[in-house]
Each structure stands twice: as structure tokens, then as C-alpha cells.
N, C-alpha and C positions, 0 to 999 in steps of 0.2 A: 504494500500500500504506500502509496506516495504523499510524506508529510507537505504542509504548507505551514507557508508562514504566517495567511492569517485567511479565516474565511470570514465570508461575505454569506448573507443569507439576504434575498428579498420574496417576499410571500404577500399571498391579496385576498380577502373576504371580502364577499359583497364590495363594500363600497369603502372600503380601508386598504392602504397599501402602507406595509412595514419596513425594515431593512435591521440587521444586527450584524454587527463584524466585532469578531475577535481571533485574538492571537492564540497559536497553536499551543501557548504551556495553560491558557485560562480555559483553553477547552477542555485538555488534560484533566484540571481539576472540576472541571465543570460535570464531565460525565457521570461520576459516579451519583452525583445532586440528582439529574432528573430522568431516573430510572424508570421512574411509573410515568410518563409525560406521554401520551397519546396521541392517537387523531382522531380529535373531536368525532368525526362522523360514521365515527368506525364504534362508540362507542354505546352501551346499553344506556346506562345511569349517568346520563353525561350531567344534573345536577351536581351530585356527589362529587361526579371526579372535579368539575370547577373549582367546587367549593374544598376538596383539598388540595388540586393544585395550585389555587391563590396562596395558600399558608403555608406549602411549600416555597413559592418563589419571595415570599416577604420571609419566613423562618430562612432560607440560605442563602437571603440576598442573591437569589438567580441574577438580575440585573448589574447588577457591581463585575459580572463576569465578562460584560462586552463592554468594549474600548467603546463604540457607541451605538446609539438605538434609538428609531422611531417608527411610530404609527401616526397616521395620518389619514385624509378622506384621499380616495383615489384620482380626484383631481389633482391631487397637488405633487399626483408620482414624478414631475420633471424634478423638482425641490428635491426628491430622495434620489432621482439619479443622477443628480449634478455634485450631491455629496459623497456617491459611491465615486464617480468620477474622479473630483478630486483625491478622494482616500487612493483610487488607482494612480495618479498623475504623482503622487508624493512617496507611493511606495513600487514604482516603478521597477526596481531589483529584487523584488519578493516575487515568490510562490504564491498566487491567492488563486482560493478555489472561489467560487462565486455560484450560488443554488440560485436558481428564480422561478416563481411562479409559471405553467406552463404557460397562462393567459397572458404574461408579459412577458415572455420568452423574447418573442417578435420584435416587438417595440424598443426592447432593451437592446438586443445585437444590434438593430440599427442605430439607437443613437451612441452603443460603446463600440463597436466596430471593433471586437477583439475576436482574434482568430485565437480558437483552442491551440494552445502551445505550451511550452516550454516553462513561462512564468505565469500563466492565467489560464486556468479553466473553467471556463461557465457550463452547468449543468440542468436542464430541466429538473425543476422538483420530482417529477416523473420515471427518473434516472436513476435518483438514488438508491439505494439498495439498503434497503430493512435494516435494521440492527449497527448497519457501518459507523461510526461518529458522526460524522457528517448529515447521516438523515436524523441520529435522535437529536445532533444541535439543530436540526431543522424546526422538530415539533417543539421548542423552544420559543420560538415565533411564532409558528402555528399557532400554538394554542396563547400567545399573550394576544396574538389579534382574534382568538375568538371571545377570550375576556375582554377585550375594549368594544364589539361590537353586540356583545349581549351588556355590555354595562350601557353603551348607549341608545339600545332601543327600547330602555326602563324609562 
């Protein structure tokens, strides 16, 4: 398996688009934290699990683990890829993996224009593969944008 030196995560609900990037030793430590972390739509008692994965991510300060993080309304996803942008533009001699949304998949290779290589690989959320780090730092995002988008349709 091919380490990076830092991933990139963007992910979309409805009408929220997220983004989380961190570095390869805060993932390390981050994996063992969010071992029950799910997908939402896969799940029976998806009450319950919300309600313990919120006191998970406040109990192990999940959040403190990314270098940075946001959710937003999906209008404003130029905002979240002009900052991935630059996060690319400044860490231009790094290894960064980069997950996205399959529905921004599109959108996003056009306006980052990066060809799969050597220092950057962008992957369809679709891609991932079960169990890898990579897909559980994925439900990581996942599931905070499924907590902002049922906390805002209350």
C-alpha cells in the first residue's frame, strides 16, 4: 500500500459539500478513534448510531485530527475547491491522495486538472475499498455531513 503524505477527503449530501485533509501520522492515530463510524444509509438504527457517534467525535476530539475542515451549502463548493487548490499549490512535493464525491468527481478534475501520478491521486468515493484507511477516514466526513444536514433540517 502506498503511504501519502497527506489526504484530502471531499464528500456531498443533499445540499452540503464538505472537505477534510490531514496528514499521514494524524491519520495513524486517528484510526483506531473511529472504528464503529459507518454509512449512514447502510445502517438499521441510524438514530442511535448518530446519537453515539456525536459523543464519540466530541469524547476524542475526532476534529483536532484534521489540519482542516468544512461543510458548507453546495453552492459555495468553488470556496472548498479553491482551498483544496491552494492546500495543492503549497504542498506541491507531497504525496496527497484526494477521495471525492462521485457526483463531483467531474466538476472537480476539471477545474484541478490533475492527472493521476506520481504525487497526487484522486479517487472516486466509489473506489475505495472497504476496510482500507482511506475509506474509514472517508466515513469520517461522511457521517459529520450527515450530522450537519439532519441538524439542519430540525
Amino acid at each position: 500500500m502506498k503511504e501519502f503524505d497527506y489526504y484530502i477527503f471531499i464528500d456531498y449530501s443533499e445540499n452540503l459539500i464538505g472537505y477534510s485533509i490531514i496528514e499521514k501520522e494524524k491519520l495513524k492515530e486517528l484510526l483506531p478513534k473511529i472504528s464503529k463510524f459507518a454509512h449512514y444509509r447502510q445502517l438499521r438504527h441510524k438514530r442511535a448510531y448518530i446519537q453515539s457517534i456525536k459523543k464519540i467525535i466530541e469524547k476524542e476530539k475526532i476534529k483536532d485530527f484534521f489540519i482542516s475542515s468544512k461543510i458548507c451549502e453546495l453552492r459555495e463548493n468553488m470556496g472548498i475547491y479553491s482551498t483544496i487548490l491552494e492546500f495543492l499549490r503549497k504542498h506541491e512535493n507531497c504525496i496527497i491522495f484526494i477521495s471525492i464525491d462521485n457526483t463531483q468527481y467531474t466538476a472537480f478534475r476539471k477545474i484541478v486538472n490533475i492527472a493521476d501520478g506520481n504525487q497526487t491521486v484522486v479517487k472516486k468515493e466509489s473506489e475505495l475499498i472497504a476496510g482500507t484507511p482511506e475509506y474509514r477516514a472517508s466515513l469520517v466526513l461522511d457521517t459529520m455531513l450527515t450530522i450537519e444536514r439532519l441538524w439542519r433540517k430540525k
